[in-house]
N, C-alpha and C positions, 0 to 999 in steps of 0.2 A: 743531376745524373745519378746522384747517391742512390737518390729518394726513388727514381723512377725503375733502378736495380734493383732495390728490393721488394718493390710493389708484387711482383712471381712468388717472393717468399711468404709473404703478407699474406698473400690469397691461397696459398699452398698452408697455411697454418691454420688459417681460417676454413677451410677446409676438413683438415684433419680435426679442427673442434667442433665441427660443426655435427660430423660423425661418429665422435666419440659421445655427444651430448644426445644424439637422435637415438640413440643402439638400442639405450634400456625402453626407450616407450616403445618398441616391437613389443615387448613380454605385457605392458598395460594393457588395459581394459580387453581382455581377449575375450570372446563368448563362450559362454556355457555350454558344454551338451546336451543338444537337446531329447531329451529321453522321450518327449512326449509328455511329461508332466506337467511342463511349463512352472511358475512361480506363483507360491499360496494356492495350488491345488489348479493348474492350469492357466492362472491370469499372466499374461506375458505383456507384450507391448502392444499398444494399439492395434486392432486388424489382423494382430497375430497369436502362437501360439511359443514365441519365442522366447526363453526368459533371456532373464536382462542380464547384459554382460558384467564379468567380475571386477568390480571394484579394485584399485591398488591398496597395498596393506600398506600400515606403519613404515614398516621396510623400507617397501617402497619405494618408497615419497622420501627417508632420512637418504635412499639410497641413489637415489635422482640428484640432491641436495646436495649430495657429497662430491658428485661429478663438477656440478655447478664450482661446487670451493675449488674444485683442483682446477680447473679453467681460468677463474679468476684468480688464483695464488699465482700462476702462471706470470702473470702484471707486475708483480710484488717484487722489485731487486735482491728482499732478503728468503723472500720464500722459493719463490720461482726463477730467480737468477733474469727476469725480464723486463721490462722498462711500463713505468706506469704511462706512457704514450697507448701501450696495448688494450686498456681498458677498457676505452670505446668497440672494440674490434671483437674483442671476446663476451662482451656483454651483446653485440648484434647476433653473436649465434647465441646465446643463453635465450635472448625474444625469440627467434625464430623456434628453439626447441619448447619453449613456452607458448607459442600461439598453435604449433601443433597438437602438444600435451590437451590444447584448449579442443583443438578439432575434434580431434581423439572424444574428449570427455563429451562433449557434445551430440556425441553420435551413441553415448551411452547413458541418455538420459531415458526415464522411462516409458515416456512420452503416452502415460494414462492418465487417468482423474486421480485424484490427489485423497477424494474423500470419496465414501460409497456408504450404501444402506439408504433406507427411508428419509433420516432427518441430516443427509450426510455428515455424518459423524463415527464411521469405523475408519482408519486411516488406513489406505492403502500399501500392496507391499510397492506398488510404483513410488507414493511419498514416504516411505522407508528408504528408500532405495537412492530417492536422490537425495535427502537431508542427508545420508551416508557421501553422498557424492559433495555434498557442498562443504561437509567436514576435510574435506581431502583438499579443496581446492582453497580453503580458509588456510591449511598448512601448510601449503605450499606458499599460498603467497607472504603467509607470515617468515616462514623460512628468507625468503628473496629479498624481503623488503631488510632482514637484520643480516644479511652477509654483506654489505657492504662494509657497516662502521667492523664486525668481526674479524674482516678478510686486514683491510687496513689500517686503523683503528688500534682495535683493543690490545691486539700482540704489544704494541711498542708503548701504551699507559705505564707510566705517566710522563714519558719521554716523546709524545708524539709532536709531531711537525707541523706547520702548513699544508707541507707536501703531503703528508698521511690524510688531514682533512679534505684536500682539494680531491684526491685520488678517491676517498671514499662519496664525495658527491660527487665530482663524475658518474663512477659508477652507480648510483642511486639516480642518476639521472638518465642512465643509458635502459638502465630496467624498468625507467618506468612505463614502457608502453606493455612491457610483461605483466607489472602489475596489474597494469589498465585492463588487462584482456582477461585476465579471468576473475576481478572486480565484475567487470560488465557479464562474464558469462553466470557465473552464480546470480548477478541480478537478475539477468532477462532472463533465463531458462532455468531457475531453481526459486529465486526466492519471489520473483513478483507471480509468479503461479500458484508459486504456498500463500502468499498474503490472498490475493484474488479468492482461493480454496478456504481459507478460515473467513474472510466475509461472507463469502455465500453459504457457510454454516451458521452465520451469527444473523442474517438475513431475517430469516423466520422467527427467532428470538423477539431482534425489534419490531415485528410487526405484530408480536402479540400483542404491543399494548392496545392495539384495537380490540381485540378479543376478551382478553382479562378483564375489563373495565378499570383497566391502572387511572385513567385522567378522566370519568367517568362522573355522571352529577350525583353527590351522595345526599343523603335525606336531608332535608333543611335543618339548619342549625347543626349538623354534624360538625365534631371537631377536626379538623383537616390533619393536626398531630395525630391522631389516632389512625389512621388511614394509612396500608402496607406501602411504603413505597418501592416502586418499578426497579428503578434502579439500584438499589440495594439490597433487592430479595431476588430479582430476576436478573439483569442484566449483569449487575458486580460479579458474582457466581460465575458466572459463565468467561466471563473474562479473565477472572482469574487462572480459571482451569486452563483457558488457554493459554496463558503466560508458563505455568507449572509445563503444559505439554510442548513449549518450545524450548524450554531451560531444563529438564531434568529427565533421565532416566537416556531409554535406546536412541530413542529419535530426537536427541537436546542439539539443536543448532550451536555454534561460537557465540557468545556472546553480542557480539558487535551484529555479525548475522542476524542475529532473531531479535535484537534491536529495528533494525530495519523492516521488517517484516511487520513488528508491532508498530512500528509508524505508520505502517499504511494500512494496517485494521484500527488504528485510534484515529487519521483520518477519515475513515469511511463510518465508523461508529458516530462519530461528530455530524457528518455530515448527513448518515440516513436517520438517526436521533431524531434532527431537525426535519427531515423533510415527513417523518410519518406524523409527528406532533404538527404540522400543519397541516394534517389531513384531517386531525379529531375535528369530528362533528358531532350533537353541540358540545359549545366547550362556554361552560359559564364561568364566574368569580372561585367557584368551591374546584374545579378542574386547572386551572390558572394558575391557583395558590400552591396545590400539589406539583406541577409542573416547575415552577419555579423553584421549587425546594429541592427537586429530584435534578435543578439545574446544576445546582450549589454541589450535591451530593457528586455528580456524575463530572463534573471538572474538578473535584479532587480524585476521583476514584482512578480516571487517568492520568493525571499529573503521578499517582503512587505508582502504575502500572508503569510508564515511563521512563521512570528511572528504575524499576527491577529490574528491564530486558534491556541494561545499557550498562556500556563498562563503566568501573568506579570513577571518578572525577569528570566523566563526560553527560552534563546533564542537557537534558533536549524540553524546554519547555515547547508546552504546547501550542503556543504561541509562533512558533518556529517549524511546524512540521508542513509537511506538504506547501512552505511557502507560507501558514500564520491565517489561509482563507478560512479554514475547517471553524479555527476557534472563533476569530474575529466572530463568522458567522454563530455558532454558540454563542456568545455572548452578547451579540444583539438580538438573539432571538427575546429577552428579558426585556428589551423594548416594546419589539411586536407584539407580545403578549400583554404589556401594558398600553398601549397603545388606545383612546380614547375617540377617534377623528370621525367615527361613526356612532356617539352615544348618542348626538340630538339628531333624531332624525328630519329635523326640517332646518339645521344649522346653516347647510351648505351645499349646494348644487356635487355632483358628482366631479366635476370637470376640479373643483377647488379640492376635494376631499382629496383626489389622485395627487395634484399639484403638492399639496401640503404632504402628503404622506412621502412623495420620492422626493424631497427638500431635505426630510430629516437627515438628521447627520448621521445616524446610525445603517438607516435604508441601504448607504452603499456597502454594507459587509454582506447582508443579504443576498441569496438569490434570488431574482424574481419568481422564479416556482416555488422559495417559500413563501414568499408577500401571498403571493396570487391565491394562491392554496388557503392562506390561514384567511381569510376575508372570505370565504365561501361558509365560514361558522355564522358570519353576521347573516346571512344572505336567506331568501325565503324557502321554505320548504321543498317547492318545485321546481328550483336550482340543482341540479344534479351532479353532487361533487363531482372532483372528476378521474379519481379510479372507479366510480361507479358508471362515469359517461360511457356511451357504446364507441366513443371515438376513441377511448382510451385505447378499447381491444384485451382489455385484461380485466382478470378476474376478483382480483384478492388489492389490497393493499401494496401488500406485499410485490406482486407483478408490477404495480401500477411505478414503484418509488423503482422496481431495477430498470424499469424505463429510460428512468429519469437520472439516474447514476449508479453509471456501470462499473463497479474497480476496475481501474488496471488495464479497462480496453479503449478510451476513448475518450475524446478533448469533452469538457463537461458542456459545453454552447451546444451541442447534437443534443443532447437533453436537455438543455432547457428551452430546444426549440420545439421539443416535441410535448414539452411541456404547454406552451404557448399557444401550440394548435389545437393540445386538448380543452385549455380555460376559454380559445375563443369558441369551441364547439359547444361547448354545456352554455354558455353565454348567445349561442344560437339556438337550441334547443330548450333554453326558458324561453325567448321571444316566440318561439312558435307556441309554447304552451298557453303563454301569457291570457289569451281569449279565452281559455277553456278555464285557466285559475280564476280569471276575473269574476266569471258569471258562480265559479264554487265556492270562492276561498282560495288565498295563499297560506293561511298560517300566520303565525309570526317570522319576523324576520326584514329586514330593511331590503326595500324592493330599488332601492340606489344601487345595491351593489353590483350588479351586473355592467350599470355604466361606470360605473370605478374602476374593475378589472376591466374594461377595455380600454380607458383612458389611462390606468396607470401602465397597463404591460411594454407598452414603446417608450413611456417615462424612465422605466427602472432597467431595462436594453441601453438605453441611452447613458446610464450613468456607470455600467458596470467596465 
């Protein structure tokens, strides 16, 4: 009967915090006037000519933070004269004024391209505007996540209780769906569009090695040490800057932030690494050898980049990111490339050469669009790689591999089915040739390999 008497008061308090906590996000994220000028000389938000709403300052955010302490001291028998039973109750309005705080911020993102110019590489004031935004939501929740042990906790060090402990995780446990929610909104709506945004700059980069002649056949007897390599003249550069442009100056993400973000451009750098290096065609023993070397160089060059854009004690081998696939696959590419199953060409019917190759132990880190891709080197002239196939639909290298892995939009089996339709295409399109090469010439090149890609591709399906 106690309990059920004061339930009116309960909801009448919860109430009044829940009001008191809501008041100051009125004054957040309010819009700009609009003059007409819009933002950087006119660019506004998508479709418009709006600029983009004001940010909250320092202030702020300490000034929101402060409301939260007095809500929660409220709990506190020495601070707020009220019963640590309250904690649950006053930390449900602290979520609810946190997952609004989240709406709010959401609806003040800047919702343009992130990068602009030719080789997109001028940074937008849209990605100004929301690494600005994700700084904010990085101290907010660093804020929330340390008022618990401060509220109940630290005051009574080095005389604290049970009760001090148990009350401060409560509390850490009632906020955590707060934290959750603007964790997940800087993910999804700030930083995996910045990661997505710095891949599709670094895009073009990797697919210069087709152009450069980085892995490329140099004059016979050439020494392969002397020879520039890719990855340390052209790719490390580039990486670097980018780490420098996520850590330092106006637009420097939190630390932890732009750790994340570097995870999923060290994923994707592993992964389209690999799939453009299955596309070199030819690639002899003096192409192999370089590749190999630029293997070694390029898994240290990220293992170093790794631990720059990550707090101190928190290391992320590379082995561990997006799950362990990215690398696994890197380092068996060092297989593939040595891989022998096609030297004698009269060793082994096709059907054995497939068999044997998806048995290897290595084979399953692989994709099958890298297998399928790199055995088109063996293959005869009139074999039409297959970003060169007309089934590909694309033009460059470079179009052919975003086909095939897209960051940040889509489960990876959509591309490696579309993958799959291209290798059987080019594998249809030698057979119709085949009569017309017969009577000319194939060239060199092992005329097995077309029935090896058809017989290994539902091989290497099968085992992934």
């Amino acid at each position: 009967a106690v309990s059920s008497g004061l339930r009116p008061l309960g909801r009448a308090y919860l109430a009044g915090a829940r009001a008191r906590l809501s008041a100051p996000l009125a004054y957040l994220f309010p819009e700009e006037e609009d003059d007409g000028a819009g933002t950087d000389g006119g660019a506004g938000r998508k479709g418009t000519e709006r600029p983009f709403p004001k940010l909250p300052s320092k202030y702020d955010i300490a000034t929101l933070e402060q409301h939260v302490r007095e809500e929660l001291s409220a709990a506190d028998p020495r601070a707020g004269g009220g019963e640590i039973t309250m904690v649950p109750m006053v930390a449900e309005a602290v979520v609810e004024m946190v997952q609004d705080f989240c709406r709010r911020a959401e609806e003040a993102t800047s919702q343009i391209d992130y990068y602009t110019g030719d080789e997109n590489t001028t940074k937008s004031a849209g990605c100004k505007h929301d690494v600005s935004l994700a700084g904010i939501l990085h101290a907010l929740h660093e804020s929330l996540r340390r008022i618990p042990d401060t509220i109940f906790v630290a005051p009574y060090r080095p005389v604290e209780t049970p009760l001090h402990e148990s009350a401060a995780a409560t509390c850490a446990d009632s906020l955590a769906p707060a934290l959750s929610s603007l964790r997940s909104l800087a993910s999804d709506r700030l930083l995996s569009p910045l990661a997505a945004a710095l891949c599709r700059r670094l895009s073009p980069l990797l697919a210069s090695l087709h152009h450069t002649g980085a892995y490329g056949e140099g004059e016979e007897g050439a020494d392969a040490d002397a020879d520039t390599p890719f990855v340390g003249t052209v790719l490390l550069p580039a990486l670097e800057a980018l780490a420098e442009e996520l850590l330092v100056g106006g637009g420097a993400l939190p630390l932890d932030f732009a750790g994340k973000v570097a995870d999923a451009l060290l994923v994707y750098v592993m992964r389209a690494y690999v799939s453009h290096v299955s596309l070199l065609r030819p690639l002899g023993e003096h192409g192999r050898n370089r590749i190999l070397r630029d293997l070694a160089d390029l898994e240290l060059a990220l293992e170093g980049l790794s631990a720059k854009v990550r707090p101190p004690g928190e290391p992320a081998p590379l082995a561990v990111l997006g799950g362990g696939g990215a690398y696994a696959e890197l380092r068996a590419l060092r297989h593939l490339l040595c891989w022998t199953g096609l030297g004698d060409a009269s060793a082994a019917r096709p059907e054995e050469v497939a068999s044997a190759l998806a048995e290897e132990e290595w084979a399953v880190a692989l994709r099958p669009s890298t297998v399928l891709q790199h055995l088109f080197a063996y293959g005869p002239e009139t074999l039409s790689s297959p970003h060169r196939s007309g089934a590909a639909g694309t033009a460059s290298p470079e179009e052919y591999v975003a086909t095939i892995l897209a960051p940040q939009t889509e489960e990876s089996a959509a591309g490696e089915a579309r993958a799959w339709k291209v290798v059987d295409a080019c594998c249809e399109e030698y057979r119709q040739r085949s009569t017309v090469a017969a009577e000319g010439g194939e060239g060199s090149g092992d005329k097995r390999v077309t029935e090896v890609l058809l017989a290994l591709g539902p091989l290497l399906s099968s085992i992934q």
